[in-house]
N, C-alpha and C positions, 0 to 999 in steps of 0.2 A: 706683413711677413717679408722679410727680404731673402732675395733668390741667391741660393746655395752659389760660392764660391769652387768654379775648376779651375784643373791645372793639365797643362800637356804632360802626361808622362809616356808615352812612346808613339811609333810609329806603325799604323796599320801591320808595314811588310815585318813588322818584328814579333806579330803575336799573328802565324797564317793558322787557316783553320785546322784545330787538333791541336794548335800549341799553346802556351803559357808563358808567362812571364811575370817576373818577381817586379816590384816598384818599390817605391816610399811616396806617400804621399802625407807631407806636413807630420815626419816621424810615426808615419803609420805603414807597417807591411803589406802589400796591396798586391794580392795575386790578380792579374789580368787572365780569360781563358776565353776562347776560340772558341765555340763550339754552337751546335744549332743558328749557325748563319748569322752569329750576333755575339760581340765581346761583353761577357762580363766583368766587374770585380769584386771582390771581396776579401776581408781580412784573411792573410796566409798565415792560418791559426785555428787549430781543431780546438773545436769548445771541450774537449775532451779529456785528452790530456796533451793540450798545448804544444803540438808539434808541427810544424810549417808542414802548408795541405801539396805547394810547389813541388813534389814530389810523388801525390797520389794518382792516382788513375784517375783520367776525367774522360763520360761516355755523356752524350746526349742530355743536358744540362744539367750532370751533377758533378763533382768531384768528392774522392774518397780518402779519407786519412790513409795513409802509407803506414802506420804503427795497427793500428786496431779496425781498420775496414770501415769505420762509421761514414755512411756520404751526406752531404749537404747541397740543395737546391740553389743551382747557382745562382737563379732569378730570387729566389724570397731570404733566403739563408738559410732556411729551416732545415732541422735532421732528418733524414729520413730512415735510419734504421739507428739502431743501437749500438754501440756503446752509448753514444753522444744523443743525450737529452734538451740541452743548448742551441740555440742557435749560433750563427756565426753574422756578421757584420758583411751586410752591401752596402755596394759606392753605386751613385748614380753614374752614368757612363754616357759621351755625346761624342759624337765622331764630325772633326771640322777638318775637308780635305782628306790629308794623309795621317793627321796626327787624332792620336786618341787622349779625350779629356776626360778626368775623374772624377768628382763633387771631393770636395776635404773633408766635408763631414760621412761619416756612414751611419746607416740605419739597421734596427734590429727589426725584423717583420710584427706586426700592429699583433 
C-alpha cells in the first residue's frame, strides 16, 4: 500500500481556534476548521444541495450548511441531522512545524 501523498496548504496562525479556511487541494475545495483543539478538513460542499459549508456555523466538531441547517461530523464526514442523508469527504491532516499538511486524496467514512 503506498502512503497517501500531502501537501502544505496553510499556516497554523491562519486557521486560529474557531476559524476556517477555504483551500484547493489538487483542484479539490478543502475547508480547513479549528475546532476541539485539532484542525480538520473536508470537502467545502453540503452532500445536500451542494453549497460551500465555508460559510456555516461550526460548534464543537461539526459544521452546518448555511442553506438548510444540515451538519456533518468534522472527524468521520457523516450527517448528523437532516436534510443531508450523504456524507461529505475527509482529508487526513498532519501538522509539521507551522505549516498545516492535507492528504490529496479524501475519504468517505467505512
Amino acid at each position: 500500500m503506498t502512503e497517501p501523498t500531502f501537501l502544505a496548504v496553510a499556516r497554523l496562525d491562519e486557521v486560529p481556534p474557531g476559524g476556517k479556511k477555504c483551500v484547493t487541494v489538487e483542484d479539490q475545495k478543502v475547508l480547513l476548521c479549528n475546532t476541539k483543539d485539532r484542525i480538520f478538513a473536508v470537502e467545502n460542499q453540503c452532500s445536500h444541495v451542494l453549497e460551500p459549508l465555508d460559510e456555516g456555523r461550526m460548534r464543537g466538531g461539526w459544521i452546518a450548511c448555511p442553506i438548510h441547517g444540515a451538519r456533518f461530523d468534522l472527524e468521520t464526514g457523516k450527517p448528523l441531522n437532516p436534510p443531508a442523508i450523504f456524507p461529505i469527504k475527509t482529508y487526513e491532516v498532519r501538522i509539521e512545524g507551522e505549516d498545516i499538511l492535507v492528504s490529496t486524496e479524501g475519504k468517505f467514512p467505512d
